[in-house]
PyMOL commands that place a pseudoatom at each C-alpha (Angstrom):
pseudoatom trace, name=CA, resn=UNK, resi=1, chain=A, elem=C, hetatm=0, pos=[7.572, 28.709, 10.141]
pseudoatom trace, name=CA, resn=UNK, resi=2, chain=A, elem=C, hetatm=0, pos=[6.078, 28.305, 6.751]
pseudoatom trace, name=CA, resn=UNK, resi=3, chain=A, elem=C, hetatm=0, pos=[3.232, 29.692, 7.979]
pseudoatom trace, name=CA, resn=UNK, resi=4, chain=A, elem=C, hetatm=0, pos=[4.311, 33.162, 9.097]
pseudoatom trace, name=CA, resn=UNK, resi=5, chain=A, elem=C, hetatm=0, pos=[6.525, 33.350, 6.258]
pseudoatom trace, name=CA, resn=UNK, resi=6, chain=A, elem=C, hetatm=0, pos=[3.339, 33.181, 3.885]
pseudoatom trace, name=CA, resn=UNK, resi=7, chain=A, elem=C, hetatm=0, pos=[1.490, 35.845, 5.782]
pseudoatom trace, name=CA, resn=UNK, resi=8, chain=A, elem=C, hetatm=0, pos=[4.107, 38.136, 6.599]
pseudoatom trace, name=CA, resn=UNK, resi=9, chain=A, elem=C, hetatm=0, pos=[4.875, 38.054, 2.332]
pseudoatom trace, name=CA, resn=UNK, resi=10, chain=A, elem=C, hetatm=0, pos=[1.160, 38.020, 1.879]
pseudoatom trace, name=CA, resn=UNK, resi=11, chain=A, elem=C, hetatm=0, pos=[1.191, 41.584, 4.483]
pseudoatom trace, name=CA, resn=UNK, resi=12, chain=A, elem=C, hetatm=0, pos=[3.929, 43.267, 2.775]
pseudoatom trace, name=CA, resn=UNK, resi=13, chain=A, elem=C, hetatm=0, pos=[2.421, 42.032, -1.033]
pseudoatom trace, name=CA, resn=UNK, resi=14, chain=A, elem=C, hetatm=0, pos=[-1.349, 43.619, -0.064]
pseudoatom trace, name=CA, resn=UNK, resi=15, chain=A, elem=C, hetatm=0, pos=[0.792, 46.527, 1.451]
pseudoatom trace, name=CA, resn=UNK, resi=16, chain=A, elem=C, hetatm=0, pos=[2.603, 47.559, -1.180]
pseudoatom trace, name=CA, resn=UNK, resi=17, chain=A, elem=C, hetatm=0, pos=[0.723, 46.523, -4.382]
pseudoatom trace, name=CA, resn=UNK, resi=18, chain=A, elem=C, hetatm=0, pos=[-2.384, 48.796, -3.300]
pseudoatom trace, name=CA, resn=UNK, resi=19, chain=A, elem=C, hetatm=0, pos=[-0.599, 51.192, -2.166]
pseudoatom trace, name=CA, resn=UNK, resi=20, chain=A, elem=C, hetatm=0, pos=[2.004, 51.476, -5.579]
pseudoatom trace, name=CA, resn=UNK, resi=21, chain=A, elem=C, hetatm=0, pos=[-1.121, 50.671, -7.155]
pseudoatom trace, name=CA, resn=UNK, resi=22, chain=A, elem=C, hetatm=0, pos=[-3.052, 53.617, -6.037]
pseudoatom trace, name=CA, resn=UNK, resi=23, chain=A, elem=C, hetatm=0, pos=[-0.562, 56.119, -7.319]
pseudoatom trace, name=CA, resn=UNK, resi=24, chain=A, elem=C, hetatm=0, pos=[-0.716, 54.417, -10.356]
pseudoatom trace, name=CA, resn=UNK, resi=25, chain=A, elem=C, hetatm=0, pos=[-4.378, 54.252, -11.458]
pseudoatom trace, name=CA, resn=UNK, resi=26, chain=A, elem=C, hetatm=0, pos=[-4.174, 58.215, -10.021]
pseudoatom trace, name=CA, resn=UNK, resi=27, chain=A, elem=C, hetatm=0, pos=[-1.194, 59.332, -11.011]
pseudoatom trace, name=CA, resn=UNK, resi=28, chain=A, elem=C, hetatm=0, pos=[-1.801, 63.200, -11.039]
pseudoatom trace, name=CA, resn=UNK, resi=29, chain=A, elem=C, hetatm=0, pos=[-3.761, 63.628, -7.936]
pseudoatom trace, name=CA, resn=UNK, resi=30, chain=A, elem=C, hetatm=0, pos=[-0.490, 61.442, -6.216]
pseudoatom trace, name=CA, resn=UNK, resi=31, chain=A, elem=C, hetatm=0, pos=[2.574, 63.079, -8.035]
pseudoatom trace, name=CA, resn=UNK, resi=32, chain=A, elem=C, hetatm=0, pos=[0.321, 66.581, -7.016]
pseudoatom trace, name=CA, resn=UNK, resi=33, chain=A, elem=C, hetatm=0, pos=[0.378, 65.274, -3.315]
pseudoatom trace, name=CA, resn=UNK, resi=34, chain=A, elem=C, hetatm=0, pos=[3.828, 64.643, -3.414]
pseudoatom trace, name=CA, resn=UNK, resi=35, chain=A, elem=C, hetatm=0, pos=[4.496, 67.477, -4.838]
pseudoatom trace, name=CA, resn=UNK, resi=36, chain=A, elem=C, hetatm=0, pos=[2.536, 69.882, -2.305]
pseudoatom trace, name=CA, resn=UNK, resi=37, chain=A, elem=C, hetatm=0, pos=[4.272, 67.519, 0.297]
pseudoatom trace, name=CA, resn=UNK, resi=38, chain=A, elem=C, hetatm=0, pos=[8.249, 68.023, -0.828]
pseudoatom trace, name=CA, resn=UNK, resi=39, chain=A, elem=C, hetatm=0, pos=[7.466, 71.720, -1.391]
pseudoatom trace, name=CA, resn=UNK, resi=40, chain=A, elem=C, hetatm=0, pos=[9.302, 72.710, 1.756]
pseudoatom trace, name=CA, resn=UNK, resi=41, chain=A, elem=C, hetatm=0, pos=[12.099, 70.621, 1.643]
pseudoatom trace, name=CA, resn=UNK, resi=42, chain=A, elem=C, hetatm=0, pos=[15.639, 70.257, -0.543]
pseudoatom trace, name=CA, resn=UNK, resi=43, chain=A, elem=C, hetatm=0, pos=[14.325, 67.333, -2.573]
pseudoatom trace, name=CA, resn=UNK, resi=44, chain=A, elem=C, hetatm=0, pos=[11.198, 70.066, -4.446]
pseudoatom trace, name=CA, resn=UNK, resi=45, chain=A, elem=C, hetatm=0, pos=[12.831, 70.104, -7.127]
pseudoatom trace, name=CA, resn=UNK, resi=46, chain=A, elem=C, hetatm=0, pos=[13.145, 66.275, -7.951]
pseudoatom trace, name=CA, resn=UNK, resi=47, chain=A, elem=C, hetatm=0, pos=[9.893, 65.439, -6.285]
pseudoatom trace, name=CA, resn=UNK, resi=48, chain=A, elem=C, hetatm=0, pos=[8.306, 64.391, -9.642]
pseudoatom trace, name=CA, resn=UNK, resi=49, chain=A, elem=C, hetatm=0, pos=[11.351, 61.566, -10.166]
pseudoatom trace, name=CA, resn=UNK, resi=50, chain=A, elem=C, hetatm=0, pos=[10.728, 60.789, -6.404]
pseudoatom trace, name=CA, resn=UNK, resi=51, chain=A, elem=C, hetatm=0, pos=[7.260, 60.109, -7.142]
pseudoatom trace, name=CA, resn=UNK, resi=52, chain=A, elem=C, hetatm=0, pos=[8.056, 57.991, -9.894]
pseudoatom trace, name=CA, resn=UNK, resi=53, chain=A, elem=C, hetatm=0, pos=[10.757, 56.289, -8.123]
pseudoatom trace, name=CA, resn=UNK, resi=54, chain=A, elem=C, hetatm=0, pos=[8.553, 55.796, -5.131]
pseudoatom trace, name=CA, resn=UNK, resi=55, chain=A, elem=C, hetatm=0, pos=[5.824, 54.323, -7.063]
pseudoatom trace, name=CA, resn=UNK, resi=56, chain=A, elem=C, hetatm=0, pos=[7.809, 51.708, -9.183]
pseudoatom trace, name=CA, resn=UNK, resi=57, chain=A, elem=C, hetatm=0, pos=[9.566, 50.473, -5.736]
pseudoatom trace, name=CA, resn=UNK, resi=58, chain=A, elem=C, hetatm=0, pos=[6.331, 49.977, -4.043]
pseudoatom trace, name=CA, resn=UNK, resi=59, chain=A, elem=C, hetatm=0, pos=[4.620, 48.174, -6.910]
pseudoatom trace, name=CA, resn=UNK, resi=60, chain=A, elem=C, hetatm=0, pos=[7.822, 46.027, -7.846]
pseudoatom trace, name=CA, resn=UNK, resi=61, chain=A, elem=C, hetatm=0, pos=[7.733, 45.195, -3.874]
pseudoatom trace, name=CA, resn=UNK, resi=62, chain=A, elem=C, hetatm=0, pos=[4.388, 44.580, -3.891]
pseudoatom trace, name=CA, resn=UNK, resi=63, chain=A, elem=C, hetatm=0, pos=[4.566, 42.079, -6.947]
pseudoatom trace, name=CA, resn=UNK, resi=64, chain=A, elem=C, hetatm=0, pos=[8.016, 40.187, -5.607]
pseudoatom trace, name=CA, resn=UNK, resi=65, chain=A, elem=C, hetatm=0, pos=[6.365, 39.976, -2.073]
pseudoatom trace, name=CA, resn=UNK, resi=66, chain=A, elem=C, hetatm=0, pos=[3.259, 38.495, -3.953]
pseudoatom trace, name=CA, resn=UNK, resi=67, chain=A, elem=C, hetatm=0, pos=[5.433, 35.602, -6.010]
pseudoatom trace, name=CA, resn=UNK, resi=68, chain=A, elem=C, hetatm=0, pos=[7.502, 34.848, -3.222]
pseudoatom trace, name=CA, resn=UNK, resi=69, chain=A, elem=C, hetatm=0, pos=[4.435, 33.851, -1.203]
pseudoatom trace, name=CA, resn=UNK, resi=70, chain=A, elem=C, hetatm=0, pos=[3.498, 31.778, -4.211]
pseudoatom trace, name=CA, resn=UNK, resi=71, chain=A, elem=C, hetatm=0, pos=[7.211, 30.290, -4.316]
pseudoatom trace, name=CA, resn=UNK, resi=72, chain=A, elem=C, hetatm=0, pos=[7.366, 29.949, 0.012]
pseudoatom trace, name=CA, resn=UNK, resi=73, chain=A, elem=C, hetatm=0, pos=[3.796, 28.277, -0.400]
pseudoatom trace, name=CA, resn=UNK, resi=74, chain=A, elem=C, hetatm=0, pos=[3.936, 26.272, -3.247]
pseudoatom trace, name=CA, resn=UNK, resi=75, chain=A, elem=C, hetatm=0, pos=[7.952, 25.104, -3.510]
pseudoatom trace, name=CA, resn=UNK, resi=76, chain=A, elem=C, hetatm=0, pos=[8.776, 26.390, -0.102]
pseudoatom trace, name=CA, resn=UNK, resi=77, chain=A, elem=C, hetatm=0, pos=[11.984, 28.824, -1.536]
pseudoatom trace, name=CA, resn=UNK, resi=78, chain=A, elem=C, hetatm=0, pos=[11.788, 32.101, 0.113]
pseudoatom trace, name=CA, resn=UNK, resi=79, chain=A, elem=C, hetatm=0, pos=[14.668, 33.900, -1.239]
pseudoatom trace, name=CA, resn=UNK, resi=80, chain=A, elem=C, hetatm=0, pos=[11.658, 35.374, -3.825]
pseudoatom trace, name=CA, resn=UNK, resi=81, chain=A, elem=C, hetatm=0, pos=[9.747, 36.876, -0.750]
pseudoatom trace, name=CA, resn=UNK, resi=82, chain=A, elem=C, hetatm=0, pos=[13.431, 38.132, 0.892]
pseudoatom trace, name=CA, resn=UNK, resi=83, chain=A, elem=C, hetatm=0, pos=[14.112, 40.005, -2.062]
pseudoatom trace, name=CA, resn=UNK, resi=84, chain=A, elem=C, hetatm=0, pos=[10.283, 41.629, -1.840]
pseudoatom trace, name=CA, resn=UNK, resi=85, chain=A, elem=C, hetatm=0, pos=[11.182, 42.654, 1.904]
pseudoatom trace, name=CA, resn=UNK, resi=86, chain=A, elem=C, hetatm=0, pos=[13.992, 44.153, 0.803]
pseudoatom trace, name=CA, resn=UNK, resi=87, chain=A, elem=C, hetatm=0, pos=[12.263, 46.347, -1.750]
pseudoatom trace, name=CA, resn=UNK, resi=88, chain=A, elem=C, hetatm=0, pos=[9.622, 46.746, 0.920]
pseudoatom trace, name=CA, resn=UNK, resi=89, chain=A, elem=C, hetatm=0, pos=[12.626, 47.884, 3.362]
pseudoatom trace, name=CA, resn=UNK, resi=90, chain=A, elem=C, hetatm=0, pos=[13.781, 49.815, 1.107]
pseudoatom trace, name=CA, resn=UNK, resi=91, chain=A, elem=C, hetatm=0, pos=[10.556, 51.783, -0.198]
pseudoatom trace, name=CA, resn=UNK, resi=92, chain=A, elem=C, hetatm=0, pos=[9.487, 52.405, 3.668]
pseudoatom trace, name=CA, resn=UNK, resi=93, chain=A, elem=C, hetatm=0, pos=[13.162, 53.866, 4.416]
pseudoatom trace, name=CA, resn=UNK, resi=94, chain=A, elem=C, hetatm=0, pos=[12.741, 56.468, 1.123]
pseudoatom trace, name=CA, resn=UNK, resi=95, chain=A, elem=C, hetatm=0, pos=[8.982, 57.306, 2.847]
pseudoatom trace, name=CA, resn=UNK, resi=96, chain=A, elem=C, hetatm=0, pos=[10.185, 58.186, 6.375]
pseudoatom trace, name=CA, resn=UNK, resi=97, chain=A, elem=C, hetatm=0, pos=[13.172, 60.079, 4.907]
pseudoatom trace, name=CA, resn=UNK, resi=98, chain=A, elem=C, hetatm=0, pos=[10.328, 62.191, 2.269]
pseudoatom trace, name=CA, resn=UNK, resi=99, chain=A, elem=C, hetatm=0, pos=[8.115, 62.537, 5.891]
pseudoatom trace, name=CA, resn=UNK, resi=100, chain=A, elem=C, hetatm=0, pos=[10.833, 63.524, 7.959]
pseudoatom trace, name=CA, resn=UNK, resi=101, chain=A, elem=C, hetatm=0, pos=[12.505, 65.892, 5.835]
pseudoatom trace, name=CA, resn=UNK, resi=102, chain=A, elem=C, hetatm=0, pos=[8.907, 67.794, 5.051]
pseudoatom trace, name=CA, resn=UNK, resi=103, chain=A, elem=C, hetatm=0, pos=[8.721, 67.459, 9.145]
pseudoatom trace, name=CA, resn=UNK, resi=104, chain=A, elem=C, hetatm=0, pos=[5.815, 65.295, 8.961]
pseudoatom trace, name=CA, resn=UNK, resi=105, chain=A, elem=C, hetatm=0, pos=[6.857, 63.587, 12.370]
pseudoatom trace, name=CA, resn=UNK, resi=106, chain=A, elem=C, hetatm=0, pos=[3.344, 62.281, 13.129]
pseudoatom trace, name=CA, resn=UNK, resi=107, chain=A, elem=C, hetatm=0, pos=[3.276, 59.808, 9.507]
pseudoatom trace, name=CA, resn=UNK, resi=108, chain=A, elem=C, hetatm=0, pos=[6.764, 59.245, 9.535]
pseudoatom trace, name=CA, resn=UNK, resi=109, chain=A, elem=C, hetatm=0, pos=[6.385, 57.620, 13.572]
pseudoatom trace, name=CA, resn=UNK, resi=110, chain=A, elem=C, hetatm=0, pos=[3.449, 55.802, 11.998]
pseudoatom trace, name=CA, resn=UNK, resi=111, chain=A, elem=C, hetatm=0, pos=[5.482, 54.156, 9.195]
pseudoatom trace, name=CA, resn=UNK, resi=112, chain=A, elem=C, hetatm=0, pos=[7.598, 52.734, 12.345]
pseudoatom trace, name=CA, resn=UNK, resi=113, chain=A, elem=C, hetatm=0, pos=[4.847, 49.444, 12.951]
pseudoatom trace, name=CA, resn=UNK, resi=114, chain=A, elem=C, hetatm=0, pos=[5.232, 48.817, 8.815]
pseudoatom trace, name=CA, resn=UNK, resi=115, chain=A, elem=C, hetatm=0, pos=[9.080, 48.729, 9.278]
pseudoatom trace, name=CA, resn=UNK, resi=116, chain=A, elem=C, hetatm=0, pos=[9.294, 46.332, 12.246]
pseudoatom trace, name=CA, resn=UNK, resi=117, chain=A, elem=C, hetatm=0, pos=[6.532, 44.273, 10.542]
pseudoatom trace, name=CA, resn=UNK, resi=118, chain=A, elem=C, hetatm=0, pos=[9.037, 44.373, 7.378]
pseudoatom trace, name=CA, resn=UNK, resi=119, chain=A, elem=C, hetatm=0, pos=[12.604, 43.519, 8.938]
pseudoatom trace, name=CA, resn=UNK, resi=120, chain=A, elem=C, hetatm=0, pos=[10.207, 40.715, 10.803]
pseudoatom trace, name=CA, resn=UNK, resi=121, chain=A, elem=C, hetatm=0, pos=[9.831, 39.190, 7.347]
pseudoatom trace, name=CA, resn=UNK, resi=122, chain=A, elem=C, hetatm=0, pos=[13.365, 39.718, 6.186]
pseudoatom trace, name=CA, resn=UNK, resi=123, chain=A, elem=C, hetatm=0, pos=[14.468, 38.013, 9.602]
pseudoatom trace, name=CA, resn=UNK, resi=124, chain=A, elem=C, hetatm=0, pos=[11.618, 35.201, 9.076]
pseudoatom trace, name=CA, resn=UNK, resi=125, chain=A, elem=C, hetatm=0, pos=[12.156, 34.767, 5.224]
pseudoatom trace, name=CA, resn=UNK, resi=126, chain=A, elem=C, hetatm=0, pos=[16.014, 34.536, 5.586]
pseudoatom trace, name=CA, resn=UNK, resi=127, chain=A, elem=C, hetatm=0, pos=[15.636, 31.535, 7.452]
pseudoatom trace, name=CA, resn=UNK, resi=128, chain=A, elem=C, hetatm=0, pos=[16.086, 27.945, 6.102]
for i in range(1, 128): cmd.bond("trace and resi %d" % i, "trace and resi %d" % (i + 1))
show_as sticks, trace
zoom trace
């Protein structure tokens, strides 16, 4: 058990952190993206907080899901690495409602593997 709790934390950490951290270390060519991407839908004219909101939850999941494989690893508490699959629930739910709202059906069905792969580790990572 303590094994796929590590590497399901250690997936969702990798996951998020290079993905949050992308959009950080380019945040114009992202929040222009987004931008281009939203244009069609009612949330265009908040698409610059989106991005912002977006990119915090995906980093802050990305660091949580990180220390809580340090904390299931090391002192084998995984409420740490529960609360990073919730943010990583959470930021994946925001994505498929941004994909399916610009009617992006293609990238929001492939967000659907990285959602079961996430409640996995909130099912896995609530356990004692």
């Amino acid at each position: 058990m303590l094994l796929a709790q590590g590497f399901v934390g250690a997936f969702l950490a990798v996951l998020f952190l290079q993905s949050g951290l992308d959009k950080v270390f380019d945040w114009s060519g992202n929040k222009a993206y987004v931008k281009g991407y939203l244009e069609k839908t009612p949330m265009r004219r908040f698409s610059g907080f989106l991005f912002f909101v977006i990119t915090m939850l995906e980093v802050l999941a990305g660091v949580v899901s990180a220390a809580g494989v340090l904390s299931t690893v090391l002192v084998r508490e995984t409420g740490l690495g529960l609360f990073g699959a919730f943010l990583a629930a959470s930021s994946i739910i925001s994505l498929f409602m941004g994909q399916r709202l610009a009617k992006d059906y293609a990238s929001a069905a492939a967000m659907v593997p990285y959602f079961l792969t996430t409640l996995v580790a909130l099912m896995l990572l609530g356990q004692r």
